[in-house]
N, CA, C and O of each residue as an XYZ file, in Angstrom:
344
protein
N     -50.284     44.203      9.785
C     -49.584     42.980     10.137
C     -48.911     43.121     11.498
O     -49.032     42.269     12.378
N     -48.161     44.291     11.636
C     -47.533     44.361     13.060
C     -48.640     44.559     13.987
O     -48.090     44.466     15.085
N     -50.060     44.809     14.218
C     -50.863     44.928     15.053
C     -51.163     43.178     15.384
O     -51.336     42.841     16.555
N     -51.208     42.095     14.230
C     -51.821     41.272     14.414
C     -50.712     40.422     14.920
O     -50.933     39.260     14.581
N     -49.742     40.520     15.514
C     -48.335     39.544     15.389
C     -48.570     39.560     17.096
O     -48.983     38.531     17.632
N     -48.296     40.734     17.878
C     -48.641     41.122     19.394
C     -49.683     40.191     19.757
O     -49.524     39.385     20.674
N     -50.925     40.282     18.959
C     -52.092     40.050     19.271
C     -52.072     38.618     19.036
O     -52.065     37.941     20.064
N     -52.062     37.939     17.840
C     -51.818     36.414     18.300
C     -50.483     36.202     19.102
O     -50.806     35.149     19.651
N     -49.381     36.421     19.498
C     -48.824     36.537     20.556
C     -49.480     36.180     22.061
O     -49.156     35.335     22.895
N     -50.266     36.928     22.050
C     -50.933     37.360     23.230
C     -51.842     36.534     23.719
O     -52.199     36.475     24.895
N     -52.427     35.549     22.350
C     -53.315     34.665     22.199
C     -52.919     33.644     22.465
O     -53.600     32.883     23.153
N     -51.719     33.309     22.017
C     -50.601     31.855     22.555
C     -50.612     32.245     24.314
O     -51.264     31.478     25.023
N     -50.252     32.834     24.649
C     -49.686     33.047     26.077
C     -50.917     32.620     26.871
O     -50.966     31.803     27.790
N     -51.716     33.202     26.431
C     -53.220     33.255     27.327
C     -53.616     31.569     27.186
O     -53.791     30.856     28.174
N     -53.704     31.152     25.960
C     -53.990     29.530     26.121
C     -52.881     29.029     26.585
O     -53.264     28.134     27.339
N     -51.710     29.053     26.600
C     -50.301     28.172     27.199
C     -50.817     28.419     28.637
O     -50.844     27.435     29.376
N     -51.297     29.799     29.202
C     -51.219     29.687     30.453
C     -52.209     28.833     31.015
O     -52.101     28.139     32.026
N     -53.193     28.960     30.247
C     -54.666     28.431     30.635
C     -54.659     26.791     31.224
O     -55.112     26.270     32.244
N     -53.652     26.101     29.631
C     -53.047     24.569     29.581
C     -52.661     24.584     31.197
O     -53.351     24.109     32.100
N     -51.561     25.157     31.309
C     -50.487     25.355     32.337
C     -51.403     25.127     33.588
O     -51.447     23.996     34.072
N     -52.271     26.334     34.236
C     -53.431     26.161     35.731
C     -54.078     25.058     35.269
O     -53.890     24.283     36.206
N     -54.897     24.286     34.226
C     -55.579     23.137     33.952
C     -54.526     22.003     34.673
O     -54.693     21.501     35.784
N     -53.451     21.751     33.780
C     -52.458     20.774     34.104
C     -52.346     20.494     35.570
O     -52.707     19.511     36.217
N     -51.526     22.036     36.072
C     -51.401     21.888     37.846
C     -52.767     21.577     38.951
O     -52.862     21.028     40.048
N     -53.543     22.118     38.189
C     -55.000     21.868     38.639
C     -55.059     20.584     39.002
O     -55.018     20.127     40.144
N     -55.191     19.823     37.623
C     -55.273     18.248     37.682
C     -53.949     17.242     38.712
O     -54.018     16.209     39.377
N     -52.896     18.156     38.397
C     -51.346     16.974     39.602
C     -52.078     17.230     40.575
O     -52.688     16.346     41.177
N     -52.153     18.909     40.986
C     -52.901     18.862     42.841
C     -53.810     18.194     43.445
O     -53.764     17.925     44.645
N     -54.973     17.775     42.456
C     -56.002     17.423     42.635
C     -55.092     15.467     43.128
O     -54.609     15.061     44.185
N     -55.216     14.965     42.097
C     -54.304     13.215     42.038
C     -53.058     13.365     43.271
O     -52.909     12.423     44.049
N     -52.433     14.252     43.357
C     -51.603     14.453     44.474
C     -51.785     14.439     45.679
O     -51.524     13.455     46.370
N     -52.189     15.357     46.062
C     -53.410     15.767     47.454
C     -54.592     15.837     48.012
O     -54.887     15.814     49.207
N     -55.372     15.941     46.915
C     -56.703     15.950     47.586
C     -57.345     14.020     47.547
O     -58.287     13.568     48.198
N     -56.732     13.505     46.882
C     -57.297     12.132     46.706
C     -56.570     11.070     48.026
O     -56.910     10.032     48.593
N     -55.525     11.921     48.087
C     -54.711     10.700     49.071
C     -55.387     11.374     50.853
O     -55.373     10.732     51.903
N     -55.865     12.686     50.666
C     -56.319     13.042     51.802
C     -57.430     12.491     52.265
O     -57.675     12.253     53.448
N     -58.351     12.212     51.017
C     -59.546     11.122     51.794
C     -59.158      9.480     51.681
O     -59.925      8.518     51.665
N     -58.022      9.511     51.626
C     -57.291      7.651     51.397
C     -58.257      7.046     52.758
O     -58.842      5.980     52.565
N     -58.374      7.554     53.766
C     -58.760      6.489     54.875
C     -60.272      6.357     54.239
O     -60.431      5.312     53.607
N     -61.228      7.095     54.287
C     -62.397      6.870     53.961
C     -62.816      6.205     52.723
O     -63.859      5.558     52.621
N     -61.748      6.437     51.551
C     -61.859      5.363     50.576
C     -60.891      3.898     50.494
O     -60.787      3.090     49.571
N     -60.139      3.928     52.073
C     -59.861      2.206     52.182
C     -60.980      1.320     52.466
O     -60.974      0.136     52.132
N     -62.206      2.041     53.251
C     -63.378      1.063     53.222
C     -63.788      0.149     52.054
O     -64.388     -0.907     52.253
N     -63.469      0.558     50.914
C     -63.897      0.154     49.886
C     -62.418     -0.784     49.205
O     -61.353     -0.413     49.699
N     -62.322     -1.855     48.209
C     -61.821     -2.143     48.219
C     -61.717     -2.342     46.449
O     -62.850     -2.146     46.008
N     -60.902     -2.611     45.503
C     -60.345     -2.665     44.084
C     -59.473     -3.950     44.259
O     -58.701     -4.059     45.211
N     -59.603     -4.806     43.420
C     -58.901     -5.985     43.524
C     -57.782     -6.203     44.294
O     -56.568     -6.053     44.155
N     -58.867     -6.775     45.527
C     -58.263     -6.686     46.853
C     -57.438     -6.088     47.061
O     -56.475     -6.717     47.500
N     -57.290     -4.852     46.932
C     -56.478     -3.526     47.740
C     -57.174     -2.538     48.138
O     -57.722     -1.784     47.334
N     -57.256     -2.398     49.363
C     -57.787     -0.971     49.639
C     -58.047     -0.024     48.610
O     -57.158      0.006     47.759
N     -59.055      0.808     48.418
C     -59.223      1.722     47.456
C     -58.067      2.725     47.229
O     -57.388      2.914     46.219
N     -58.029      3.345     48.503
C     -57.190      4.340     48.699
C     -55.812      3.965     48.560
O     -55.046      4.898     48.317
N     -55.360      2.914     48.649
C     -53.842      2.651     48.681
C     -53.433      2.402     46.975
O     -52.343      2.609     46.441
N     -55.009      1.767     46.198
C     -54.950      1.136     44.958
C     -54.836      2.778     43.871
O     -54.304      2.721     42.762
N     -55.353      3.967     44.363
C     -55.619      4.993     43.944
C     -53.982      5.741     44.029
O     -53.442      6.051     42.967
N     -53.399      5.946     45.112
C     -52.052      6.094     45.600
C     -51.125      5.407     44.671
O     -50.378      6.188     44.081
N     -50.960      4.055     44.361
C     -50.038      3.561     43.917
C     -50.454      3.784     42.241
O     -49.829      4.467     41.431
N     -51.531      3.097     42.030
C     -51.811      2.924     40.678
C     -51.869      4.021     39.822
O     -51.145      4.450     38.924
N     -53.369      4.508     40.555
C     -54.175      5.624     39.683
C     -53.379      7.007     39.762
O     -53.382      7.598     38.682
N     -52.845      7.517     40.570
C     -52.188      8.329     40.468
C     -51.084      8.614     39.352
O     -50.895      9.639     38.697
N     -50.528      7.598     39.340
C     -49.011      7.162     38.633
C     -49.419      7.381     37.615
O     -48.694      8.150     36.982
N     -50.742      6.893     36.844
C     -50.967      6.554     35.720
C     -51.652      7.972     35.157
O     -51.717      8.433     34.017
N     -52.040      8.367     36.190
C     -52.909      9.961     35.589
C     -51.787     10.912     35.148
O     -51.748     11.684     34.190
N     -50.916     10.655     36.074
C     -49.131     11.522     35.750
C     -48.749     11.286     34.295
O     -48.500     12.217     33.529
N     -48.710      9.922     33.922
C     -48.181      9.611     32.928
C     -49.374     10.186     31.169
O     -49.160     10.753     30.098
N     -50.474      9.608     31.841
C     -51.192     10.465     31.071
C     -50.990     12.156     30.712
O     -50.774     12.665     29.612
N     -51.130     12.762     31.937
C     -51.208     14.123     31.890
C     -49.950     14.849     31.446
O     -49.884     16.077     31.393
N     -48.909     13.990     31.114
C     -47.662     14.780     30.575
C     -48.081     14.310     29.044
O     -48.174     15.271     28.281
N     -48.304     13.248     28.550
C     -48.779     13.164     27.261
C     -50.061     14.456     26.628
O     -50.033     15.258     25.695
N     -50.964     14.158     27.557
C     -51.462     15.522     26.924
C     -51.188     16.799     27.096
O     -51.907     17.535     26.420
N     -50.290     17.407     27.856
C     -49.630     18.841     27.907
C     -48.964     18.729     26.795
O     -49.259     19.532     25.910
N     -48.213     18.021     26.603
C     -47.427     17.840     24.987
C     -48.425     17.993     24.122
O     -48.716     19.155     23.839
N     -49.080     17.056     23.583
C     -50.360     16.913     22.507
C     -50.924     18.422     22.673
O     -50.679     19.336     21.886
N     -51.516     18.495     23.535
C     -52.458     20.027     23.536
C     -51.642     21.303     22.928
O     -52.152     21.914     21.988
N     -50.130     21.794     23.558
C     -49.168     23.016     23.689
C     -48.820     22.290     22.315
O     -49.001     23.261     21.581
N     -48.533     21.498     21.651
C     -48.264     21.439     20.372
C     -49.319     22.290     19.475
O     -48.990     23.237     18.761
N     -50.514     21.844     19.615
C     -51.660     22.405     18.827
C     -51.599     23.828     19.288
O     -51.458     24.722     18.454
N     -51.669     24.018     20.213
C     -51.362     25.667     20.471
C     -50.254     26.593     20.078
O     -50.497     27.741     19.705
N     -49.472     26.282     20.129
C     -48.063     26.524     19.011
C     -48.216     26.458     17.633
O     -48.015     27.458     16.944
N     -48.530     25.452     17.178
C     -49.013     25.216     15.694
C     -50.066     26.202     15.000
O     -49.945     26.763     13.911
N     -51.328     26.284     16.076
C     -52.248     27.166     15.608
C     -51.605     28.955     15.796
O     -52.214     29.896     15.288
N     -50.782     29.072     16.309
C     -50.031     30.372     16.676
C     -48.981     30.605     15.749
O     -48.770     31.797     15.524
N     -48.187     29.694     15.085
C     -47.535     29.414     14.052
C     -46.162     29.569     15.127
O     -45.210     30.198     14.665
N     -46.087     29.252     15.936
C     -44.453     28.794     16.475
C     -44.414     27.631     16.518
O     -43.427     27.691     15.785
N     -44.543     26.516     16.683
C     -44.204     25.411     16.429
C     -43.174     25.106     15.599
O     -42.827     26.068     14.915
N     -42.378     23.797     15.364
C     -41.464     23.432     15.218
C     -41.665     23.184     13.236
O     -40.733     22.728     12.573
């Protein structure tokens, strides 16, 4: 039993971290790399707004709001399956 306690231990950490680079992965990406090609996707346009400005205001915001819902949802199940959870 004390061998297996470390070891799923070890198993939580490794998926929390995994969640964790996925998560930041995804802000950097909606953060920076999308608003960096903003000029080349204002050519294009989303109910009548520039792409890039419609991506900036909207899509961004909304991927945020998403992506904290599933860090919750996911690190719950990972906790749960680890047996720390609440």
């Amino acid at each position: 039993m004390s061998q297996e306690l470390p070891e799923n231990l070890k198993r939580h950490w490794e998926r929390t971290r995994s969640l964790t680079i996925f998560v930041l992965l995804v802000w950097f990406i909606f953060s920076f790399v999308v608003h960096w090609f903003a000029a080349s996707l204002n050519e294009m346009s989303f109910m009548g707004f520039p792409l890039g400005y419609y991506f900036a205001v909207q899509g961004s915001l909304a991927i945020f709001v998403i992506l904290i819902f599933f860090q919750n949802w996911k690190q719950d199940q990972i906790d749960d399956e680890a047996g720390v959870g609440e």
